[in-house]
C-alpha positions in Angstrom: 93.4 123.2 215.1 91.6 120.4 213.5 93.0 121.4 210.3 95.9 121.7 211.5 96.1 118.0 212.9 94.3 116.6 209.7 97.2 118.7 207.8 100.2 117.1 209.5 98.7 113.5 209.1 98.4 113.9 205.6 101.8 114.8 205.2 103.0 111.9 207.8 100.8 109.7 205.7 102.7 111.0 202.4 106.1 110.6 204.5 105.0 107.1 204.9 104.0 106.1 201.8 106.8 107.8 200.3 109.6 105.9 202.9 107.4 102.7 201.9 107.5 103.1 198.2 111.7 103.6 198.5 111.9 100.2 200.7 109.8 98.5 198.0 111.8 99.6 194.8 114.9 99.0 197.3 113.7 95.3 197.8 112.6 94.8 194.3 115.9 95.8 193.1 117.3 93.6 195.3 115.2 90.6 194.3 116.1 91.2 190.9 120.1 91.5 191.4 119.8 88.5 193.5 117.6 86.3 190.5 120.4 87.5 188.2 122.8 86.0 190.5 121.7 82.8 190.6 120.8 82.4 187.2 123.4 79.7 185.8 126.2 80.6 183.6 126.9 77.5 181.4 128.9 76.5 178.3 127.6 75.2 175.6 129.2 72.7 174.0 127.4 71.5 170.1 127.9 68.6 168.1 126.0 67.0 165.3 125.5 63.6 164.3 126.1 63.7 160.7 129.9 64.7 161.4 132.2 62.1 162.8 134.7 64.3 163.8 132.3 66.2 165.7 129.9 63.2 167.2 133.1 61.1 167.7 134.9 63.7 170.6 131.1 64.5 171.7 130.4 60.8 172.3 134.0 60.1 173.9 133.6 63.0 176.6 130.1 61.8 177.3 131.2 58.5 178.2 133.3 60.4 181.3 131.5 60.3 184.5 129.1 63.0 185.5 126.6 63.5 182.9 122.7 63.1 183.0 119.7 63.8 180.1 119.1 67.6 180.2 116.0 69.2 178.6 115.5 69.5 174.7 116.1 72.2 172.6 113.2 71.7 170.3 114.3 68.6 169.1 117.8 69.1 169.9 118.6 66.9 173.1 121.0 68.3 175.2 123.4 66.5 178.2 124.5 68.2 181.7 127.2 68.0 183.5 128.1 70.8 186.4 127.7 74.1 184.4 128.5 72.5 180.4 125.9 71.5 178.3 125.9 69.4 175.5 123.6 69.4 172.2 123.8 66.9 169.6 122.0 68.2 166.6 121.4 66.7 163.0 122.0 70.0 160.8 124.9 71.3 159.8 127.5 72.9 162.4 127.7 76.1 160.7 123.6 76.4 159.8 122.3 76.3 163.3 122.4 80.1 164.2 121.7 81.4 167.7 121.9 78.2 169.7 123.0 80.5 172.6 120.2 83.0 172.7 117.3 80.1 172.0 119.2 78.2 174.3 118.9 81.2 177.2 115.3 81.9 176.4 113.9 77.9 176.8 116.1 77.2 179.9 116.6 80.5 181.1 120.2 80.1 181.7 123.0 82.6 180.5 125.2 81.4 177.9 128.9 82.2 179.1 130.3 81.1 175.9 130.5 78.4 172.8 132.3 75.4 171.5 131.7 73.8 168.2 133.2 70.4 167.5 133.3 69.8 163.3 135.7 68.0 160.8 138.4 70.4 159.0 139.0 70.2 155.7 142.3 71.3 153.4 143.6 71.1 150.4 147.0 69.3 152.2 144.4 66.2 153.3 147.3 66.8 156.0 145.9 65.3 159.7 145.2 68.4 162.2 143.6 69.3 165.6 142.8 72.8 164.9 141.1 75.8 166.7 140.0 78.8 165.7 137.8 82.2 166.4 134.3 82.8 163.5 132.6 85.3 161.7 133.0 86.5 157.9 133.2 90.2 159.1 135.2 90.8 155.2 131.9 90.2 153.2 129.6 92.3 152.1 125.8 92.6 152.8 125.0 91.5 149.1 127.3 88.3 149.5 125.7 84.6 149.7 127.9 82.7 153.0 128.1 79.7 151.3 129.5 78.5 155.4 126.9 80.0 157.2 127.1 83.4 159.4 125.9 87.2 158.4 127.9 88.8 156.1 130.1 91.4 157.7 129.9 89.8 161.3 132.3 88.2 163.7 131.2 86.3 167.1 132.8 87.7 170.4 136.1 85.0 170.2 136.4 83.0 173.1 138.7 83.5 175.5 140.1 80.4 175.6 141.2 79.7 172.4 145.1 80.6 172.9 144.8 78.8 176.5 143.0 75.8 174.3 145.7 75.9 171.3 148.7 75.4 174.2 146.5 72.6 176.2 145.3 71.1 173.0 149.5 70.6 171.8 150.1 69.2 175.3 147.5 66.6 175.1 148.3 65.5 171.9 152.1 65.3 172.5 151.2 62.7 175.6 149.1 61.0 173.6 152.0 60.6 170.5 149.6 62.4 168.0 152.5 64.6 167.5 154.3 65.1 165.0 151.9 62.8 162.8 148.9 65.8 163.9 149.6 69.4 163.0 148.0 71.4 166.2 147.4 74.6 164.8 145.4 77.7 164.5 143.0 78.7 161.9 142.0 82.3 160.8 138.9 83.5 161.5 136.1 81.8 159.4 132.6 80.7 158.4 129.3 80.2 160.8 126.7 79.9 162.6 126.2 83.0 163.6 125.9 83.4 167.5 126.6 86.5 169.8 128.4 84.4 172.7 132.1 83.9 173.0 132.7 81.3 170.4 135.6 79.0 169.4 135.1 75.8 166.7 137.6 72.7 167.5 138.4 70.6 164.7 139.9 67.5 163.8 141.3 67.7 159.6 141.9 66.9 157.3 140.1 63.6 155.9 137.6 61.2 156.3 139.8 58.9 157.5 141.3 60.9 160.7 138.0 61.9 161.2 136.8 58.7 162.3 139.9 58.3 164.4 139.1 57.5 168.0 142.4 58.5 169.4 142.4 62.4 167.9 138.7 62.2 169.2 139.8 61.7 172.6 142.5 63.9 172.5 139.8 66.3 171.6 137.2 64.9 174.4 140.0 65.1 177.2 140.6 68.9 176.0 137.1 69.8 176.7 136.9 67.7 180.1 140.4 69.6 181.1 139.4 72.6 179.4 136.3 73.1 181.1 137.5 71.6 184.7 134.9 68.8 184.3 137.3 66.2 186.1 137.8 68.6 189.5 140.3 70.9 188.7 140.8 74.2 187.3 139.1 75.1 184.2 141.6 76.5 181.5 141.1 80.3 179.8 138.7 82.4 181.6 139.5 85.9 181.3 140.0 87.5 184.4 140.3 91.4 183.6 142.3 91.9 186.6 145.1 89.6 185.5 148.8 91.6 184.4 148.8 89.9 181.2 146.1 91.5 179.7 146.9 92.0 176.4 145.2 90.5 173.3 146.5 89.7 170.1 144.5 90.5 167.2 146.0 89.1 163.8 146.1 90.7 160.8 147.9 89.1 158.0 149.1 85.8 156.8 147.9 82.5 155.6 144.8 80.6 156.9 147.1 78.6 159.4 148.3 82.6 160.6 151.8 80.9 161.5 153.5 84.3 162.5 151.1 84.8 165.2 151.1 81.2 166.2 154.7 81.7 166.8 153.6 84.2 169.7 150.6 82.5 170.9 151.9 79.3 171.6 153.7 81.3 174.4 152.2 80.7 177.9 149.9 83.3 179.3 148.7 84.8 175.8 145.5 85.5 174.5 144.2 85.8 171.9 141.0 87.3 169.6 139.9 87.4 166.4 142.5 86.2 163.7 142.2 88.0 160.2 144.0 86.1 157.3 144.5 87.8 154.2 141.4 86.4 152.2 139.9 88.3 155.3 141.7 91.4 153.9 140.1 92.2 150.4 142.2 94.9 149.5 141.9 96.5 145.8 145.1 97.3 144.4 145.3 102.1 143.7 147.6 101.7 140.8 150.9 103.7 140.3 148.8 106.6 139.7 147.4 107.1 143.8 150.8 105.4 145.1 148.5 103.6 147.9 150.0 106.2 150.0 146.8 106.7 152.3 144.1 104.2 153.5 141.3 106.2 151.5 142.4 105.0 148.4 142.8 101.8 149.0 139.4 99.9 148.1 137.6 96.5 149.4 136.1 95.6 152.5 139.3 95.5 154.6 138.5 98.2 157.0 135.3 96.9 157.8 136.8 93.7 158.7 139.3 95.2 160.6 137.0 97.5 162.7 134.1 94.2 163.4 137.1 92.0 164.2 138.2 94.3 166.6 134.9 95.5 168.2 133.8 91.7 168.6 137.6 91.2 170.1 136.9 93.8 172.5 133.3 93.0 173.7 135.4 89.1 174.4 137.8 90.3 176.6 136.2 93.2 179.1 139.0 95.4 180.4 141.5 94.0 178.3 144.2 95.8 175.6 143.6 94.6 172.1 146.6 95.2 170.0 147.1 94.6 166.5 149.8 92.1 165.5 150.8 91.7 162.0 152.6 89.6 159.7 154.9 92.4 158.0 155.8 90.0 155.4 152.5 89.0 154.1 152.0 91.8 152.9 153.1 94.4 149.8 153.9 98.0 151.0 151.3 99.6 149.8 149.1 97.4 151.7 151.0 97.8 155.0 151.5 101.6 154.5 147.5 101.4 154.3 146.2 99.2 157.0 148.6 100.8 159.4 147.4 104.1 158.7 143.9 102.6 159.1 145.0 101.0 162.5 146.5 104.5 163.5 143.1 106.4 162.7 141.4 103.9 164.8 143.3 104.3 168.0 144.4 100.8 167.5 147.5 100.2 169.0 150.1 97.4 166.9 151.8 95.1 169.3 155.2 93.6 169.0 155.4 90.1 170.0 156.9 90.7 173.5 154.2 92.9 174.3 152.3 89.5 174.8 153.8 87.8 176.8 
């Protein structure tokens, strides 16, 4: 009998214990999923001081209301207002890599997503307010980035680039920058490289606009709208239960990609990575293979295809990626080939009022 009582109390004991242990791991759990909740997601928003055209916007938006000293960076100092940041570094824009992920592991804040302010520059010297997705995902492993960034890689491209692009034109129409300003798109280029949802805003082409204060207003009142700084609603977070949920991804065309402009500048379109022919090295088979089938067809192209849309995809969760392509740009062997390649992939081509 006394066995038998010492018997059953071990095993209540073990019943105990074992309820206990569940309520514990139950409760840690908990703890955890609540410290991840109310870790901050911010936006970072970097400047450096040896660009005008990226100090001059990042000076005019800190002179809005609402901003106080946040911590450094190292020795990057960094300014807070509601859930933006802003650094102001001293290097080049496209040589300071993983601001986002140093960022998160000094503060211990989560880095939603990026925005670079830099100059542009063109051959043209023609004045522009431009915006535009990164990465170099065409070049090879053995290739020197003379712009910064990893050879064959692409950053997530933020979501509010299109939403940006159609605000950004607004802005500078009220503010008569228009038509003297191209507002415009870029194809996807250059550094740092950076894992966050990234987008670069630029003011082009020359020293001279530059250092203009209006264009770097125009650019400071995009970020303070963008961003719903002054109250209201911030412009181009993805919401993958929206019904427009389909992303463009460019292929094709110049570095200013005007066929897929001519879709994104439609309300309610989003867009990803933008992949202008440079982006495209594509070695020419020869009469003798026809070009008939992608496999023939040498260069990185399908490696920049496949990154641009993987890093497209990881940008916009629960979201349709489709290709879009400018059918002119390119000669037929080179369309018989990439949308073979696109078909292989299970990448779907999208016709421009599948956008909107």
């Amino acid at each position: 009998m006394l066995w038998c009582s010492g018997y059953h109390l071990t095993a209540a004991l073990k019943k105990t214990v074992g309820a206990l242990k569940k309520t514990l791991a139950a409760a840690l759990r908990k703890t955890v999923a609540d410290f991840a909740a109310v870790r901050e997601m911010v936006t970072l928003v970097v400047a450096t001081t040896i660009d005008p055209a990226s100090i001059g916007p990042a000076s005019a938006l800190l002179a809005m209301p609402g901003w106080h000293p946040g911590p450094f960076l190292q020795e990057i100092p960094s300014y807070v207002n509601g859930e933006v940041r802003l650094l102001k570094h001293d290097n080049s824009i496209v040589k300071e890599d993983h601001l986002d992920k140093r960022w998160e592991e000094a503060t211990g804040e989560v880095v939603h997503d990026v925005i670079f302010l830099s100059r542009h520059t063109a051959v043209s010297n023609r004045p522009a307010l431009t915006v535009h997705p990164i990465g170099i995902p065409h070049l090879r492993e053995s290739d020197e980035p003379l712009q910064g960034g990893k050879p064959g890689w692409a950053a997530p491209p933020n979501p509010r680039i299109g939403p940006w692009l159609r605000l950004l034109k607004r802005i500078a129409e009220s503010h008569n920058l228009i038509p003297e300003f191209e507002v415009t798109l870029e194809g996807t280029h250059h550094g740092p490289e950076i894992n966050s949802p990234t987008l670069f805003v630029e003011i082009g082409s020359t020293e001279e606009y530059w250092k203009r204060q209006d264009a770097a207003q125009a650019i400071a009142l995009l970020l303070w709208e963008g961003l719903g700084l002054g109250g209201g609603d911030a412009v181009g977070n993805w919401n993958r239960n929206t019904d427009k949920n389909k992303i463009l991804l460019g292929i094709g065309g110049g570095h200013y990609a005007p066929r897929h402009m001519d879709v994104v500048l439609k309300d309610d379109v989003w867009v990803g990575h933008l992949l202008s022919g440079y982006s495209l090295p594509m070695e020419d088979p020869g009469p003798s293979k026809g070009g008939k089938k992608a496999k023939d067809i040498g260069g990185t192209w399908r490696e920049s295809i496949k990154v641009a849309f993987e890093a497209t995809q990881t940008a916009f969760p629960g979201g349709e990626v489709l290709a879009h392509l400018d059918q002119k740009s390119f000669k037929s062997w080179q369309k018989t080939a990439i949308t073979g390649f696109l078909a292989e992939q299970n990448i779907k081509i999208g016709k421009p009022d599948d956008f909107f």
